[in-house]
Backbone as ProteinMPNN parsed JSONL, in Angstrom:
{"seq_chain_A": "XXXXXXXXXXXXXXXXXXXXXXXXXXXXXXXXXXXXXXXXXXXXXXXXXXXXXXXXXXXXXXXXXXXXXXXXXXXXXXXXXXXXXXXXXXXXXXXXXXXXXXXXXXXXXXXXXXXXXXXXXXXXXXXXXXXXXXXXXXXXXXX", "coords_chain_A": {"N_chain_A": [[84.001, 15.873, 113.986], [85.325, 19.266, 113.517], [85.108, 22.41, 111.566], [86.577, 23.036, 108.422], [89.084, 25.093, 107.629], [91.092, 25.618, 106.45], [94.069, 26.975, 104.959], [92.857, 29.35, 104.445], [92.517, 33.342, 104.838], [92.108, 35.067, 107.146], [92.845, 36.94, 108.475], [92.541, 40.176, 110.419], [89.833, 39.79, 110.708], [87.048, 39.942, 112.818], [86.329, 37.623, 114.824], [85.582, 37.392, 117.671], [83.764, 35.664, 120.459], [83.637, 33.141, 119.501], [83.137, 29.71, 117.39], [84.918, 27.29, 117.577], [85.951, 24.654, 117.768], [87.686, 21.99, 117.589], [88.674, 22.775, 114.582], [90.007, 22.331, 111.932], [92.702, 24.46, 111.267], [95.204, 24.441, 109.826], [97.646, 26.025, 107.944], [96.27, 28.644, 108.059], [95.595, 32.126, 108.22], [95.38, 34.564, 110.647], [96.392, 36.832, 111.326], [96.866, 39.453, 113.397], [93.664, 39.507, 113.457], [90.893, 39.302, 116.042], [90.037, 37.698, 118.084], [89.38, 37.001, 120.518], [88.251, 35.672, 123.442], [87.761, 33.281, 121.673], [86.857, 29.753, 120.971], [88.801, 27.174, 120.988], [89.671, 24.987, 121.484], [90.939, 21.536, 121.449], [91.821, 22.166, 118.638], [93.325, 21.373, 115.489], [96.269, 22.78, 114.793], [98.637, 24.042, 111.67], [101.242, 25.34, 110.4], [100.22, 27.866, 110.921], [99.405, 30.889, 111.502], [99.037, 33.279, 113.88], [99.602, 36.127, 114.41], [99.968, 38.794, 115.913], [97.111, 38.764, 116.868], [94.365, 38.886, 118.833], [93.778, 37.15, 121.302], [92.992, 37.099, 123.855], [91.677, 35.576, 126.534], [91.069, 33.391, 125.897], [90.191, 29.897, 124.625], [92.191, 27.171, 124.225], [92.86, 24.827, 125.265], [94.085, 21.749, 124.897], [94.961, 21.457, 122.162], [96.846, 20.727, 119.974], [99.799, 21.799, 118.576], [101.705, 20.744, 116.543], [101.531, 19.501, 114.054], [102.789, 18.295, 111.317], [104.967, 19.39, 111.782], [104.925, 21.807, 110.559], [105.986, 25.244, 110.845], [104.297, 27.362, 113.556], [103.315, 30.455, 114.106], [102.622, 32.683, 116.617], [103.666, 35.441, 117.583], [103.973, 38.694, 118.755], [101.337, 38.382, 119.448], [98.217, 38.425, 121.989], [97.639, 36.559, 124.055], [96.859, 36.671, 126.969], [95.299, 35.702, 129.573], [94.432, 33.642, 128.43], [93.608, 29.706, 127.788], [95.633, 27.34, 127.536], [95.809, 24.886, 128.56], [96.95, 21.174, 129.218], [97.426, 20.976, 126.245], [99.969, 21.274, 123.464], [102.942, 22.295, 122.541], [104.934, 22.58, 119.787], [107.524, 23.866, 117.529], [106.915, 26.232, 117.758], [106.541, 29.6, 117.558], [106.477, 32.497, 119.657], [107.372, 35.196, 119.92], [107.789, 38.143, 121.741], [105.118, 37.929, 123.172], [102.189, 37.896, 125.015], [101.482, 36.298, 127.879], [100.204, 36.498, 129.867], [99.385, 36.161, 132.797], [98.18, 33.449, 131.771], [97.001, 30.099, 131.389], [98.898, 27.76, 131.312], [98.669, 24.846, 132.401], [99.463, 21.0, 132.785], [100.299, 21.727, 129.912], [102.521, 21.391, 127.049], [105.124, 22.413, 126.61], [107.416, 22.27, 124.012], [110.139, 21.136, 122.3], [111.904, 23.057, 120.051], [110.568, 25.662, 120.131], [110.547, 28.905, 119.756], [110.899, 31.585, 122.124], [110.427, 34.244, 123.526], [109.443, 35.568, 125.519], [106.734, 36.839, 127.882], [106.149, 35.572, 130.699], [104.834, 36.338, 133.087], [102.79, 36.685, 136.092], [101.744, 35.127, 137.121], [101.442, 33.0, 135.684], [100.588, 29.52, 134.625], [103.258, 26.662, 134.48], [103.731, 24.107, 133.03], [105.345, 21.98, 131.722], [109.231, 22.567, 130.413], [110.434, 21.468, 128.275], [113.642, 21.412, 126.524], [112.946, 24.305, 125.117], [113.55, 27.329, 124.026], [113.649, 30.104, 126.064], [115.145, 32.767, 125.501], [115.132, 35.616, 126.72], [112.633, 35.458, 128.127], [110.386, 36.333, 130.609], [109.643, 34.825, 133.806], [108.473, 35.812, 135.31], [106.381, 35.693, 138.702], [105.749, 33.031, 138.155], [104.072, 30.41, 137.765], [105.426, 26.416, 138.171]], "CA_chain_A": [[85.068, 16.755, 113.568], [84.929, 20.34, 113.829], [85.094, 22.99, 110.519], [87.58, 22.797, 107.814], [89.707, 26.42, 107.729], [92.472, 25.349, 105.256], [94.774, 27.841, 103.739], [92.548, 30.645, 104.264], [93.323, 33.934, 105.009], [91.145, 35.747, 108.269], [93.333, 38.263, 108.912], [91.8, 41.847, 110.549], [88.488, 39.667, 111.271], [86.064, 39.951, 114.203], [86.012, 36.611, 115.321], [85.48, 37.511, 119.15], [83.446, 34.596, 120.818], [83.153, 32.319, 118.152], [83.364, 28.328, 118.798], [85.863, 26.693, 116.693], [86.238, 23.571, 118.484], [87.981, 20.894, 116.445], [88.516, 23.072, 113.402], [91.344, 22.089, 110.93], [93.21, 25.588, 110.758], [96.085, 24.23, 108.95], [98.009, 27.132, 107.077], [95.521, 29.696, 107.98], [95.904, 32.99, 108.796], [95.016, 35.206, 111.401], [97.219, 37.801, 111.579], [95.83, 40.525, 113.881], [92.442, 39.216, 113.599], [90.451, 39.342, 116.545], [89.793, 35.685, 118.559], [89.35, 36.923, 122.385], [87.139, 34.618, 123.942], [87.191, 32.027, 120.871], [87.302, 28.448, 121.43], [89.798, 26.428, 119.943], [89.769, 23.658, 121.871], [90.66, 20.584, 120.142], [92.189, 22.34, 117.307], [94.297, 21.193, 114.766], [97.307, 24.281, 114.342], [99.984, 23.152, 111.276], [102.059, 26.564, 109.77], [99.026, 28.832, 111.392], [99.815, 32.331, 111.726], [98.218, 33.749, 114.885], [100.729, 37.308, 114.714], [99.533, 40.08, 116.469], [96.157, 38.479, 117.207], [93.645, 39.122, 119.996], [93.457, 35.869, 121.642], [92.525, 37.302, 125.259], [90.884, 34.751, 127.303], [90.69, 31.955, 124.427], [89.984, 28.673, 125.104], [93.035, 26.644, 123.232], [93.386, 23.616, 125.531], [94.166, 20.609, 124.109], [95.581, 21.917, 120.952], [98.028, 20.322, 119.289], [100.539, 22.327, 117.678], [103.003, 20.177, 115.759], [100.714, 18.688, 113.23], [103.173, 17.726, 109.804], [106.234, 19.355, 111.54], [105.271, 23.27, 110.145], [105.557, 26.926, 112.66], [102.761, 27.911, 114.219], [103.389, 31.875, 114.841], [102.31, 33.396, 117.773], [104.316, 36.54, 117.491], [103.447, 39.664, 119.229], [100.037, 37.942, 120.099], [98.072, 38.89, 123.296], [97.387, 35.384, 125.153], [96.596, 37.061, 128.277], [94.375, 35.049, 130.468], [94.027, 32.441, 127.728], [93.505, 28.426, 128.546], [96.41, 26.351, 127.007], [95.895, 23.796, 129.601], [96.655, 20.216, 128.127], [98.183, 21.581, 124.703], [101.083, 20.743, 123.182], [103.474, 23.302, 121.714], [106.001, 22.442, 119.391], [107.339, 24.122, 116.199], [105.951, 26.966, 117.676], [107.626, 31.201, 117.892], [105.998, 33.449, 120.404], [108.555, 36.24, 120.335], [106.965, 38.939, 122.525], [103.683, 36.879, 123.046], [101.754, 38.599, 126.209], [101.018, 35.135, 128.124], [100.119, 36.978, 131.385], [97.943, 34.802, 133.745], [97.837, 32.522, 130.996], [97.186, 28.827, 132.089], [99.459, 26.177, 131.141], [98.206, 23.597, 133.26], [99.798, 20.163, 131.967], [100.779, 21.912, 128.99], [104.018, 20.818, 127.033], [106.247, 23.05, 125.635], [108.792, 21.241, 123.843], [111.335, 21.614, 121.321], [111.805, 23.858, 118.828], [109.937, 26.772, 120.478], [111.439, 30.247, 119.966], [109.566, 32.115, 123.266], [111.012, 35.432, 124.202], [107.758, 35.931, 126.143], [106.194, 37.209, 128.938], [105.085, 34.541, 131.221], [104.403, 37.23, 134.195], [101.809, 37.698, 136.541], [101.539, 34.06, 137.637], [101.147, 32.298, 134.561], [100.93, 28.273, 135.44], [103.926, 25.804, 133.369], [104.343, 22.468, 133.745], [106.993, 21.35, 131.124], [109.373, 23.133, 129.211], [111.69, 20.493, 127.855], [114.201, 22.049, 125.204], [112.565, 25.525, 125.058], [114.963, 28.79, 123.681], [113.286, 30.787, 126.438], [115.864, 33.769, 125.538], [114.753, 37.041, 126.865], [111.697, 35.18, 128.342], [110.049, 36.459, 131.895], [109.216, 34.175, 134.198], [108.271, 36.361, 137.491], [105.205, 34.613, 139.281], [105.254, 31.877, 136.749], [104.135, 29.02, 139.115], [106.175, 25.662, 137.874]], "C_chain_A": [[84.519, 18.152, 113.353], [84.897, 21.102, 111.552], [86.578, 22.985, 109.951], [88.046, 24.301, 107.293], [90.832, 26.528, 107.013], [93.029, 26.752, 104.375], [93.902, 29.229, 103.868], [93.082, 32.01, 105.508], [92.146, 34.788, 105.809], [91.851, 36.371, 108.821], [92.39, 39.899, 108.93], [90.589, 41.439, 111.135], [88.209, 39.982, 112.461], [85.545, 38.581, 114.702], [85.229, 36.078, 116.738], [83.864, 36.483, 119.428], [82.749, 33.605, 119.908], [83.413, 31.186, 118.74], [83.971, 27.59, 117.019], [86.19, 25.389, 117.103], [86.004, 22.63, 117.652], [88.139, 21.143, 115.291], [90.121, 22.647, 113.241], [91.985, 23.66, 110.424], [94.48, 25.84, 110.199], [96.411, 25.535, 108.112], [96.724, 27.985, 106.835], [95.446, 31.012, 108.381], [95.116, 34.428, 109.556], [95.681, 36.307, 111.898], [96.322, 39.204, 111.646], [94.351, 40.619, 113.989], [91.87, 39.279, 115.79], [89.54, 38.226, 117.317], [89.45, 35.866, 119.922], [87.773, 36.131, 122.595], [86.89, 33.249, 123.043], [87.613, 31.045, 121.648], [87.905, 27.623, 120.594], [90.199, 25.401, 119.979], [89.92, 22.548, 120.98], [91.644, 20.459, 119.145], [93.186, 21.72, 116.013], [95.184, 22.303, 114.047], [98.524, 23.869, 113.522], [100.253, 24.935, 110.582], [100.543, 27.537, 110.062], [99.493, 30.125, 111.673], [98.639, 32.927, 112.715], [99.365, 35.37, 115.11], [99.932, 38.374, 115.058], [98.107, 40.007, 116.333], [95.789, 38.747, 118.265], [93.343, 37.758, 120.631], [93.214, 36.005, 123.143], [91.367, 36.075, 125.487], [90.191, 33.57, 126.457], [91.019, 31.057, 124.824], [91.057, 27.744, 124.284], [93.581, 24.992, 124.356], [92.861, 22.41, 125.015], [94.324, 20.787, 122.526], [96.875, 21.576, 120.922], [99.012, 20.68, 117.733], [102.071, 21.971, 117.004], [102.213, 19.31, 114.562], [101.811, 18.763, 111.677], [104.434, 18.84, 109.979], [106.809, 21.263, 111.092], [105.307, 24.398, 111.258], [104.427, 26.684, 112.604], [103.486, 29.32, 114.908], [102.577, 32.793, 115.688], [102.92, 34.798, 118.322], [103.754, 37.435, 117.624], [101.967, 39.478, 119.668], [99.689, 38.122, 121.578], [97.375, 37.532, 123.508], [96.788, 35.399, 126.415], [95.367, 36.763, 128.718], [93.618, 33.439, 129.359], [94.168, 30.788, 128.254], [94.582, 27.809, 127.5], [96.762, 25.267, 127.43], [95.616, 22.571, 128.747], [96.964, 20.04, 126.878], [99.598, 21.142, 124.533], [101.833, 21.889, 122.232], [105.064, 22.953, 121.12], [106.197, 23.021, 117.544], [106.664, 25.873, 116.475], [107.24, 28.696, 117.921], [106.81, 31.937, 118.251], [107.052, 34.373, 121.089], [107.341, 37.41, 120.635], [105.365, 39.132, 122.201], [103.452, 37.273, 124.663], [101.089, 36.914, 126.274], [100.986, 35.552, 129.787], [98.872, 36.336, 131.793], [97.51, 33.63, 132.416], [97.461, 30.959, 131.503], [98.178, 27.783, 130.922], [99.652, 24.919, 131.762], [98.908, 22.068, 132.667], [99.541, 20.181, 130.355], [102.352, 21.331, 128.251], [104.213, 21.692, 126.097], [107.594, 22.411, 125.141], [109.718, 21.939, 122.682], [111.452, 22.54, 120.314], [111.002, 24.917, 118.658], [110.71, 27.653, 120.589], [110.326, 31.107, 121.141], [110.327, 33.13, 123.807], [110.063, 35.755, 124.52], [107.867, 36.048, 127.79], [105.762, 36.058, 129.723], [104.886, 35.431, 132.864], [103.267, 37.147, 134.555], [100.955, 36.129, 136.584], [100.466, 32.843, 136.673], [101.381, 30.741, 135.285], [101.664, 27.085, 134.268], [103.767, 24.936, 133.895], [105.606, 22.054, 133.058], [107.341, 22.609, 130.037], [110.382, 22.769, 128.695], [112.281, 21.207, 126.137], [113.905, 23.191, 124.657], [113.608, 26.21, 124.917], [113.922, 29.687, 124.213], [114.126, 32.398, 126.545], [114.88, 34.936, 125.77], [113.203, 36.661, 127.827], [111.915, 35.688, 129.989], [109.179, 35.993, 132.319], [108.491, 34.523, 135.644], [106.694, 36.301, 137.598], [104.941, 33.913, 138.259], [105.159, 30.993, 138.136], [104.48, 27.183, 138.05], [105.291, 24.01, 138.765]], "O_chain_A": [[83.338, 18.271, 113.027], [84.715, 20.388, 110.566], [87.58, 22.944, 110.665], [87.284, 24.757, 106.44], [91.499, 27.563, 107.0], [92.498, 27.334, 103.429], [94.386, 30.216, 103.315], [93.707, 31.866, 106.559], [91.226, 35.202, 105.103], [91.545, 36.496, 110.007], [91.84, 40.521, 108.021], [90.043, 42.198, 111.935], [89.113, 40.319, 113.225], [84.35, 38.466, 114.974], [84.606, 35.042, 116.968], [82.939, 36.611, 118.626], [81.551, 33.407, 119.711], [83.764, 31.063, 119.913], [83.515, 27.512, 115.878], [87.11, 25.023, 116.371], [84.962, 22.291, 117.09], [87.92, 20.213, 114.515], [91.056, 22.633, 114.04], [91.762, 24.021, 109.268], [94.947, 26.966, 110.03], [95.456, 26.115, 107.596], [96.177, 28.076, 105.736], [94.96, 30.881, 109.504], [94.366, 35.173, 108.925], [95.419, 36.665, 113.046], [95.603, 39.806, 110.85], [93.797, 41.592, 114.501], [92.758, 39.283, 116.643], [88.363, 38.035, 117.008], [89.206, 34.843, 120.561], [86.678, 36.126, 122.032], [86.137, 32.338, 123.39], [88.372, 31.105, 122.615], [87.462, 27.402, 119.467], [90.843, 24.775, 119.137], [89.271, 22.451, 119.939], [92.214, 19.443, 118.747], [94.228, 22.312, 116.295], [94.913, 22.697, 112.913], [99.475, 23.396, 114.144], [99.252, 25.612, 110.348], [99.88, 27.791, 109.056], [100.382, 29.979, 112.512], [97.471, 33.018, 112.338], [99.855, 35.479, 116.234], [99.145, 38.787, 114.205], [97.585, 40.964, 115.764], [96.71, 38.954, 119.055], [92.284, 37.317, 120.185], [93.232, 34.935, 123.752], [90.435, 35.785, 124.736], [89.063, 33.078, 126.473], [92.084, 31.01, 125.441], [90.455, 27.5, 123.238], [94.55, 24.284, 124.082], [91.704, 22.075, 124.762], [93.644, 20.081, 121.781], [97.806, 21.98, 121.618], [99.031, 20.24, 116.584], [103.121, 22.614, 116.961], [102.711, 18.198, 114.386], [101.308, 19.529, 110.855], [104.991, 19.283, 108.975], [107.894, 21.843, 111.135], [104.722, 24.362, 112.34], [103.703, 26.013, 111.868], [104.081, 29.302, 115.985], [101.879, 33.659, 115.16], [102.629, 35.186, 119.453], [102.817, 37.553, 116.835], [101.41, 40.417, 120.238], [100.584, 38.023, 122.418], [96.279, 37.514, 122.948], [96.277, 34.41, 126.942], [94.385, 37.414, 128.362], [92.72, 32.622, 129.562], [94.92, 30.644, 129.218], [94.124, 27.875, 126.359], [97.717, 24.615, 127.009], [94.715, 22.482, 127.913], [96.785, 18.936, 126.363], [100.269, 20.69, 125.461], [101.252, 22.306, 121.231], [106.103, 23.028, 121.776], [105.437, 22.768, 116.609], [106.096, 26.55, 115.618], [108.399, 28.718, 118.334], [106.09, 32.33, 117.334], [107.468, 34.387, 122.248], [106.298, 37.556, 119.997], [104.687, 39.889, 121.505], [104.329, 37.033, 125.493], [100.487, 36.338, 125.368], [101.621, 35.006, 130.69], [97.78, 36.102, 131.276], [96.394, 33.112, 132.38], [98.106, 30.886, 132.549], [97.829, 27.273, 129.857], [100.595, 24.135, 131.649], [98.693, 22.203, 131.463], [98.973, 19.341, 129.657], [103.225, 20.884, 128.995], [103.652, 21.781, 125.005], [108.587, 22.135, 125.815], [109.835, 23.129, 122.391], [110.434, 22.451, 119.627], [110.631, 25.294, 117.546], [111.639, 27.531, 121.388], [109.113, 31.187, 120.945], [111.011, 32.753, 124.758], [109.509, 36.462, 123.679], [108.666, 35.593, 128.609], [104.782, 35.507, 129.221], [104.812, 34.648, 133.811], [102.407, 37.426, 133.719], [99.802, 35.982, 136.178], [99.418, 32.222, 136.849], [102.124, 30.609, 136.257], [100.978, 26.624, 133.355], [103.646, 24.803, 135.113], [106.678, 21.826, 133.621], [106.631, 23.285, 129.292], [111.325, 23.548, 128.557], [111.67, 21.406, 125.086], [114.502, 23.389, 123.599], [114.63, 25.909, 125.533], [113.177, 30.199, 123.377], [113.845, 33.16, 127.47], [113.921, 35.13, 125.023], [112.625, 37.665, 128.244], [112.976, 35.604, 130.608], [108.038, 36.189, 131.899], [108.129, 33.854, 136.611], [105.915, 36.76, 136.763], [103.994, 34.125, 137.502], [105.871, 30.93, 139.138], [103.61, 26.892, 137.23], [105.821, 22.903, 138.677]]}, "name": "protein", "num_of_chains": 1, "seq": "XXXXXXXXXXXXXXXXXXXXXXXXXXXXXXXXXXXXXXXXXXXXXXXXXXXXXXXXXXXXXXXXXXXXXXXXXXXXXXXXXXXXXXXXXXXXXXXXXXXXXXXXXXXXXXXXXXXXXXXXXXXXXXXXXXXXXXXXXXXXXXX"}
């Protein structure tokens, strides 16, 4: 099992290529912090605040974001070129969330996702069962 990140509050940090893989980041916050290149693989994400984070080219597949049912905010976050391949997204609000070339390789986006997002510039989905993609752009999203 990876590091235990509970409840704390890492907002503004310098995280940039750090290796997080398998951490418990349960109600932790990251708002605007700085994550490009981290690895997150693994992770456990329950009410996580990722808002206006740097998450360029971050490793997040196989992250499972519905853990006990709380958000996971992704709001105004830059995603761009990040791995979400394998992940599971539910519970989750990425209202203008830069997910350009992002991978979602047998990713699942499921229910209860608010996503007015970017998926431009040949981002790759596989599912997006029950998604409120309002306002969302899908041009070269490959399906």
């Amino acid at each position: 099992m990876g590091l235990d990140l509970i409840s704390l509050d890492l907002s503004n940090l310098n995280l940039r290529n750090s290796n997080l893989r398998r951490a418990n980041l349960s109600d932790t916050n990251f708002k605007a912090a700085n994550l490009e290149n981290l690895n997150l693989s693994h992770a456990r994400i329950s009410g996580t605040n990722f808002t206006q984070a740097n998450l360029k080219n971050a490793n997040l597949s196989k992250v499972y974001c519905d853990w006990g049912n709380r958000r996971n905010n992704f709001n105004k976050a830059d995603l761009s070129g990040a791995n979400l391949s394998n992940s599971k997204f539910i519970y989750v609000d990425m209202y203008q969330t830069n997910l350009e070339k992002a991978n979602f390789k047998n990713a699942y986006i499921g229910y209860d996702v608010n996503a007015g997002v970017s998926f431009e510039g040949e981002a790759e989905l596989s599912q997006l069962i029950d998604a409120n993609c309002t306002q969302a752009n899908f041009t070269n999203a490959k399906f």
